[in-house]
N, C-alpha and C positions, 0 to 999 in steps of 0.2 A: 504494500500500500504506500502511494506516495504523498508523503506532506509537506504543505506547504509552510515558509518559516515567514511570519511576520514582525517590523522591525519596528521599534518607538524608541523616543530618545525623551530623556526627560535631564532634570538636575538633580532632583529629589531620591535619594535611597531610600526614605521614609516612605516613600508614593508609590516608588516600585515593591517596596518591601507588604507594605500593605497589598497592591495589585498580585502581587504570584501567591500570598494566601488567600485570597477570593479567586484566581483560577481552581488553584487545589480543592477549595471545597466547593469548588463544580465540577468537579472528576476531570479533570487536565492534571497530569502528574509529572512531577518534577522533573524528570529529565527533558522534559518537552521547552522547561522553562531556563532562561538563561539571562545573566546581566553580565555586560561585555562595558567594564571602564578599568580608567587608569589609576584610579584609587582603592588600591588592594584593601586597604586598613579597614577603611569602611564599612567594604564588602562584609568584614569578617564581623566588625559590629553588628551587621547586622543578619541575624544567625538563619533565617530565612532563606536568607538571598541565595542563588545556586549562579556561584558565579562561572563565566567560561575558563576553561582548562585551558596551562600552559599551550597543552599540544594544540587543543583548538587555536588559538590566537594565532598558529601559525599556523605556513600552506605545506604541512609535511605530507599531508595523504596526496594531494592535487599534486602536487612535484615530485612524488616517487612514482603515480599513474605516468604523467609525464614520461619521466626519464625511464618507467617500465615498458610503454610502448617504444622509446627510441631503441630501447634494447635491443624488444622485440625484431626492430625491422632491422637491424641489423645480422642478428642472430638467422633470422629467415636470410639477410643478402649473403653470410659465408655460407649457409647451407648450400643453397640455389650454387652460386659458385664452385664448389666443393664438386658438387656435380656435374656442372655442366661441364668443369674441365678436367676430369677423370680422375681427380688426386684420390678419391675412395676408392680405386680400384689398385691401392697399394695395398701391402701384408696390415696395415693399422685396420685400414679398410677406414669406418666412418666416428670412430672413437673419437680422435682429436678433434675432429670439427663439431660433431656433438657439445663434446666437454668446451671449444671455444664457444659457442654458440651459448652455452648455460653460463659460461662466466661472463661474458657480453652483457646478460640480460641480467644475471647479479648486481654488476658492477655497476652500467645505467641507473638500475633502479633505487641503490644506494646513494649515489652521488645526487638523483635527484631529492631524494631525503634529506640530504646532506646541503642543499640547494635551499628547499624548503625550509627548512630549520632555522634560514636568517631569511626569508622572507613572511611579511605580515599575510595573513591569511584574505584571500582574493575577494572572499565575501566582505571581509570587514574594512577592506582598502576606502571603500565610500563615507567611513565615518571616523576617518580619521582628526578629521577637522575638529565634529562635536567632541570626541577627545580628548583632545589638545584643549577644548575650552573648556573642560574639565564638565561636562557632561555625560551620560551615562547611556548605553544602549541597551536594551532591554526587547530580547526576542523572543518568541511562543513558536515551535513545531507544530503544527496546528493538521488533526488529520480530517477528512472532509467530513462534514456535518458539525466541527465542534467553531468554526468561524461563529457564528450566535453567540456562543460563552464569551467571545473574546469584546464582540461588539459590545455587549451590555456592561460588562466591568468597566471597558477605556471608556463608555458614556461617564463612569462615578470618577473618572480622574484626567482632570480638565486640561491638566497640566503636560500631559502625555503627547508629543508629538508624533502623527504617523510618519513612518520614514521609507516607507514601501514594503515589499517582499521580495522571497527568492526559495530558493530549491530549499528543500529542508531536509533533515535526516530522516535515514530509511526508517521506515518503521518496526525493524526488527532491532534495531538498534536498541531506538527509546523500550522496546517491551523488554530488550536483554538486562540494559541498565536497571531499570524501576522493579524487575523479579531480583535480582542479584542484590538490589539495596535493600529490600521487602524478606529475600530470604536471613541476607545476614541481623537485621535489627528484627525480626521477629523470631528467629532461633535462638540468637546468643544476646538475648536482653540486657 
């Protein structure tokens, strides 16, 4: 199922902090829910809040896809080569071009990793500004039918700027994370 991620910017962590417990107890569950600013400290005041992860903030998944596909097409261009000019038909036969071919598509896909790692993540490039002016972004995974939950809360909070949308995380994702947080705090109390 695909959902979609809507974006608001506010100043207020009080406002946001209030707004992600009135989603929650309209069954929107917290991994859905995220505040993306540059005030760590804050955040942590304020115990509610589910702020965005290291790894989020940056573009490591999109730049290792990246540098996984360039792998790919190269890994396919020594294959194709490999054969079309009869080097497999020595005693190795097609081992070493195999084994380059997987180290090609290792070694791409690391480096784009490795790429990503200092760059800021591609979704969040557009609000760098509000940021910097020390305002706060505040986004919902939203799966279809639950946009309604989202309308009536931003009616109670005036203050909330819309900032558009964009692709949002799979939704096996949000169900992996919220059982996994649900198993550990409801098992080992």
């Amino acid at each position: 199922m695909k959902t979609t991620r809507y974006f608001f910017i506010s100043d207020d962590l009080d406002d946001l902090e209030r707004l992600e417990e009135e989603l929650e107890q309209e069954g929107i569950v917290t991994p859905q829910i995220h505040v993306l600013t540059n005030n760590e400290s804050g955040v942590k005041h304020h115990h509610h809040l589910h702020a965005v992860t290291d790894l989020m903030k940056r573009d490591v998944v999109h730049s290792s896809l990246i540098g996984a596909a360039v792998g790919a097409c190269l890994a396919i261009v020594v294959l194709v080569v490999a054969a079309l000019t009869g080097w497999t038909d020595t005693p190795a036969g097609w081992v070493p071009f195999i084994f380059l071919a997987i180290v090609l598509l290792g070694f791409f896909t690391w480096e784009g990793g490795l790429r990503g790692i200092e760059t800021p993540n591609v979704q969040f490039e557009r609000f760098e500004r509000a940021l910097k002016d020390k305002k706060h972004v505040f986004f919902v995974d939203l799966e279809p039918g639950q946009e309604e939950i989202v309308e009536r809360a931003v009616k109670r909070h005036p203050s909330l700027q819309r900032a558009g949308t964009g692709g949002g995380a799979p939704h096996w994702i949000i169900t992996f994370q919220y059982r996994v947080k649900r198993f550990f705090t409801q098992t080992f109390p």
